[in-house]
N, C-alpha and C positions, 0 to 999 in steps of 0.2 A: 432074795436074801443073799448076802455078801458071802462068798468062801472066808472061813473061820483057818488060820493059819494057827498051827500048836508046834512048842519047837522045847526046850529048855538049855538053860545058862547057868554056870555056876561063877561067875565074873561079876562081882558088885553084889552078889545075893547075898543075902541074910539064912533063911530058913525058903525064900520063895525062890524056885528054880523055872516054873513052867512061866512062859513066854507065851503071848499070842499077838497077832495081827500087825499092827506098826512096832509096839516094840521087841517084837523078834525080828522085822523087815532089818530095824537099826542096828538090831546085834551080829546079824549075815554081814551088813554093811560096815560094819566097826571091823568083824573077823576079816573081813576081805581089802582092807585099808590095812591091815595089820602086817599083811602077809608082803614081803617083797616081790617083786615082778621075778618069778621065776626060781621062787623058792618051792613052790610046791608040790610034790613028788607027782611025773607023771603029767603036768597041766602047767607048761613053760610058758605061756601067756595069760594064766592066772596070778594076781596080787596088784601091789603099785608101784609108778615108780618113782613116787613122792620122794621115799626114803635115800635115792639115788643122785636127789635133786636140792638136797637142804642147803649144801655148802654153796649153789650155785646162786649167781647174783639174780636177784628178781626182776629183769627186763619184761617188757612187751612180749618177747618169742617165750621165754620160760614158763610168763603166766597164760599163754596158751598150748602149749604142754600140757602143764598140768592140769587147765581147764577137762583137757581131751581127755587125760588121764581120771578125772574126777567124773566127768560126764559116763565115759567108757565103764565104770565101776557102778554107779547107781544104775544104767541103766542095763547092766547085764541082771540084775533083777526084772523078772516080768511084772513087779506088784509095785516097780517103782519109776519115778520120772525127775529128772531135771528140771527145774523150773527155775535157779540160779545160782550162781557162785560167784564168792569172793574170795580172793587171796592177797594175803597180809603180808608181809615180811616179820617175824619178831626175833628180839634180841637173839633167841634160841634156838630159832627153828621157823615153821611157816603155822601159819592159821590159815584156816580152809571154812568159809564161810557155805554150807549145802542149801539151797532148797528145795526141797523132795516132796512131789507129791502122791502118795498112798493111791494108785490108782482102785481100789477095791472098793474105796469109803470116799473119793474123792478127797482127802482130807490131805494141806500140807503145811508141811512143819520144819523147821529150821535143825539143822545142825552143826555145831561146832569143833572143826577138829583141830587140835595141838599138834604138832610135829615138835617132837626138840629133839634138837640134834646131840645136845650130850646126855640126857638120860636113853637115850634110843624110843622114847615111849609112845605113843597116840594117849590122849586123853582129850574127851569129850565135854562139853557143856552145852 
């Protein structure tokens, strides 16, 4: 039987806080996309440094940066893997195309991250 992962969120919740297994994997992964490179007290190589890189022009050398930087974050989870990325340029900011697969369940799943550089935000789809 698979390790059962329990965690809670209060981001996007209603009235349901408790999290399990990929989708707390994704909330670790959203919090740690959130965090800039070296904002974290104590843990100067923890976060990303997407946020560092929005204004920069999208060549060859940047989107493997960031590839490194995207690969570097999902797989400092043990319950996670890289299986692919894309990056976008938009009007606003970058799109970060993930494919992650759940080593626990074998199971993998796509995600979608937003960077925009004038609201400062990450959002998901």
């Amino acid at each position: 039987m698979a390790t059962k992962y329990h965690g809670f969120s209060t981001i996007d919740q209603v009235k349901k806080f408790k999290l399990t297994d990929f989708e707390l994997v994704k909330r670790d992964l959203l919090n740690h996309f959130s965090i800039r490179k070296g904002e974290k007290l104590l843990q100067p190589n923890f976060g990303s440094i997407i946020w560092n890189m929005l204004f920069e022009p999208l060549t060859e050398e940047t989107k493997a940066i960031l590839v490194e930087d995207v690969r570097r974050i999902v797989n400092y989870d043990p319950r996670t893997n890289v299986t692919g990325i894309i990056i976008d340029q938009l009007e606003n900011g970058l799109q970060i195309q993930v494919e992650i697969m759940y080593l626990p369940e074998n199971m993998s799943s796509k995600l979608t991250l937003m960077f925009d550089n004038q609201s400062n935000a990450l959002s998901v789809s």
